[in-house]
N, C-alpha and C positions, 0 to 999 in steps of 0.2 A: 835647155839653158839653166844654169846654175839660178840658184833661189840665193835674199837676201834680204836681211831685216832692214826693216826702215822705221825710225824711230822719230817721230814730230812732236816737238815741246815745243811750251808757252805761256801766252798770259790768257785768261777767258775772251772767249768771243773775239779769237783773234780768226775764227775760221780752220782752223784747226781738222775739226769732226770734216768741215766740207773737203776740202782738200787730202784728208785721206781716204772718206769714201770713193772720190775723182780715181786717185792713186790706184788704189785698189783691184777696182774693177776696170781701170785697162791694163793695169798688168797682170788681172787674177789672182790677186794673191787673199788672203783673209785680212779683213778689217776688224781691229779691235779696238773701241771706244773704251777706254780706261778711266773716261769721267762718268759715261753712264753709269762704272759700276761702282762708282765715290755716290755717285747718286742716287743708287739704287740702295745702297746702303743707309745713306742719309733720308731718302723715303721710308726704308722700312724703321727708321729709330720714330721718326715724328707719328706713322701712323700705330707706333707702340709706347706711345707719351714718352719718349725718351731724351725727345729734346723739341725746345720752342724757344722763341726769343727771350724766355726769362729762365730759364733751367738746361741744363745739359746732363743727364745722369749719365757718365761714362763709364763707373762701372758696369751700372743695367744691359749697356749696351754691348759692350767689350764680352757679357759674359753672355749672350744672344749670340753672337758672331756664327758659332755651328749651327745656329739656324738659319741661317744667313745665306742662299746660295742667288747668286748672280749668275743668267746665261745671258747666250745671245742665239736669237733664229732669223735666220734670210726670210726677209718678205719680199716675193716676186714682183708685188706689185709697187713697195714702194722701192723699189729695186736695192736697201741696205739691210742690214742684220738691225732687228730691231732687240734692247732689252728686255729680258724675265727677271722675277724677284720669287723664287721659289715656286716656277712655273705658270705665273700671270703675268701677260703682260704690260707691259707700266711703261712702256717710251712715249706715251704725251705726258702721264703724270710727272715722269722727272725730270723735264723741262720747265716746270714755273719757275716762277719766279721766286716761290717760297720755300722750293729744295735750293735753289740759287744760293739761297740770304743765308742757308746753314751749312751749305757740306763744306765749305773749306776750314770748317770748325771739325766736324768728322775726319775729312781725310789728313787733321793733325794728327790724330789718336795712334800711335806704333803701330797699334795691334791691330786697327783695322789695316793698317797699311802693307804689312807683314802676311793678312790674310790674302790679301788682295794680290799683292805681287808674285806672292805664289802660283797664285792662278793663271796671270799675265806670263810669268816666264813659261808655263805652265804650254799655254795655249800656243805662242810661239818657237818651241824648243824645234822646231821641222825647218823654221825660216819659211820664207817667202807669205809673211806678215807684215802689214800699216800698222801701228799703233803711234796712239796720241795719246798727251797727256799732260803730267807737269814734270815725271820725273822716270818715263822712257829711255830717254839716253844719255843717262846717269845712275840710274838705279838697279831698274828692269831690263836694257842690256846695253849696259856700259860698252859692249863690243859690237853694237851694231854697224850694219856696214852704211848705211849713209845712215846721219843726225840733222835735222833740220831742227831748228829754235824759229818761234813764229812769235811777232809783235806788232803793236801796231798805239798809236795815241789812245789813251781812255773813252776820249770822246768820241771816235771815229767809232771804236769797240762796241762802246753806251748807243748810239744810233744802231748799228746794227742788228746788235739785241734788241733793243726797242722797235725795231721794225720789224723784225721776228715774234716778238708775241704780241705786236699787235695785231699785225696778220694773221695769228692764230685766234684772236677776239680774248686773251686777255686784259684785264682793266689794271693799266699800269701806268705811270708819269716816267719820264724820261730822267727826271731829276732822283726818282730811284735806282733807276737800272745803272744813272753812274754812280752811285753812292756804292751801290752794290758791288761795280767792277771795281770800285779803287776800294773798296772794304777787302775784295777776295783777294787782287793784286797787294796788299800788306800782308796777309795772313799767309796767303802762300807761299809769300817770301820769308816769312819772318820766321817759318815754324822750327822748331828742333828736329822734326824726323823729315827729311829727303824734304829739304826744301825746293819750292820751284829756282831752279839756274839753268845756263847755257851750258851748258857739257863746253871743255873745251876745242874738242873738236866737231865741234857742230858748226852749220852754215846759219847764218841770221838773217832772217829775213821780216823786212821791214812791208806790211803789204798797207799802208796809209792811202799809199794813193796806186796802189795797186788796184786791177780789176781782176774778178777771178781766175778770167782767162790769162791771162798777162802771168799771174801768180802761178798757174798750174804749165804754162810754156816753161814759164823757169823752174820750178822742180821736175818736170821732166828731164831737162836737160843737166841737171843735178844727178837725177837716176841714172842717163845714160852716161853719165862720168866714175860712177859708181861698176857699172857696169862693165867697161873698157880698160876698171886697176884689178879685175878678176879675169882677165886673160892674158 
C-alpha cells in the first residue's frame, strides 16, 4: 500500500503527541514528536544557563545549536520513540513544567527553527510518517497528504495537563498550568517565524468534549479518506 504523510497541528495539550503515537502504530508508520525536539532544545539552553525566567542569551544559544543534536529511540516497553539530547535520554525531563514556561520563547528564535525543520523534513522525506506540531502542515510539509489542525478550550487543555503531571508527582497548581497554556497559546501565535495556524487545507478538530476514543474513530476515518483520493 502506498505511504503518506500525515501532518497534526495545534494549540498545547490539545493531545496532539497522544493521538499520533495511536496513529502511528496501527498504521506502522514513524512517529515524530516535533515538540519534544523544541524541548529538547529548550532543556539543553537552561541546563547551559542560557535562559531562565529573567534572561534569554539568544546569541549563546543560536551559536550552541551544532552541538545540539536531538534523536529519537523506540522503547519497547513503553511502546513509543522516547527523546535524546546528544545521546542521553531526557523524555521525563522535557515534560516539566519548567521546559513548558520557556520553549515557546525558543522555538521563536529562526535559527533554531531552521535547524530543526531540517531535520523533520529530513526524517520524513520516505513518507509514511505522523508528525505533530505547531507548524507541520504549513511549514515542514505544506504538501502533506492529510492535515489535521487539533484545538480544544484552555481550560479543558490546563486540566489535562494538570492531570498529567500530577500523575507523574509533580508539585504544581492548576492556576499555572493555565497561565502557562494561554502564555504559549499567545506566543505561538504571535511569533514572526512560522507562526502556529491552520494550514488551509487542514481538517479542524475540536476534541472539548471529545473522548480519546471518539477522537481517534474520527481521524481514522479521515485516514481512510486520504487513502481512497490515492486510487
Amino acid at each position: 500500500m502506498q505511504k503518506i504523510t500525515i501532518a497534526i497541528d495545534g494549540y498545547s495539550s490539545t493531545g496532539k503527541s497522544t493521538v499520533a503515537k495511536q496513529l502511528a502504530k496501527h498504521l506502522g508508520y514513524v512517529y515524530v514528536d516535533t515538540g519534544a525536539m523544541y524541548r529538547a532544545v529548550t532543556y539543553y539552553a537552561m541546563t547551559h544557563n542560557l535562559i531562565d525566567d529573567t534572561h534569554f542569551d539568544v546569541v549563546g544559544l543560536v551559536s550552541k545549536l551544532n552541538e545540539v543534536v536531538v534523536s529519537f529511540k523506540f522503547n519497547p516497553i513503553a511502546g513509543f520513540a522516547e527523546v535524546y539530547l546528544n545521546g542521553q535520554n531526557i523524555e521525563k525531563e522535557v515534560r516539566t513544567l519548567e521546559v513548558s514556561s520557556q520553549v515557546s520563547k525558543v522555538a521563536a528564535i529562526p535559527e533554531v527553527r531552521y535547524q530543526l525543520v531540517k531535520q523533520q523534513q529530513q526524517m520524513g522525506k520516505d513518507k509514511g510518517v505522523v508528525m505533530d506540531g505547531r507548524d507541520i502542515g504549513t511549514v515542514v510539509f505544506p504538501y502533506a497528504k492529510l492535515k489535521i489542525f487539533m484545538t480544544a478550550s484552555p481550560e479543558k487543555r490546563a486540566t489535562r495537563r494538570f492531570d498529567e503531571l500530577i500523575g507523574r508527582g509533580d508539585d504544581v497548581t492548576y492556576e499555572d498550568v493555565l497561565r502557562n497554556v494561554q502564555e504559549r497559546d499567545y506566543i505561538d501565535s504571535h511569533r514572526e517565524d512560522s507562526p502556529l495556524r491552520k494550514a488551509d487545507d487542514s481538517v479542524l478538530i475540536d476534541n472539548t468534549g471529545l473522548t480519546q476514543e471518539e477522537q481517534f474513530k474520527l481521524i481514522l476515518l479521515l485516514v481512510e479518506r486520504a487513502f481512497e483520493d490515492l486510487e
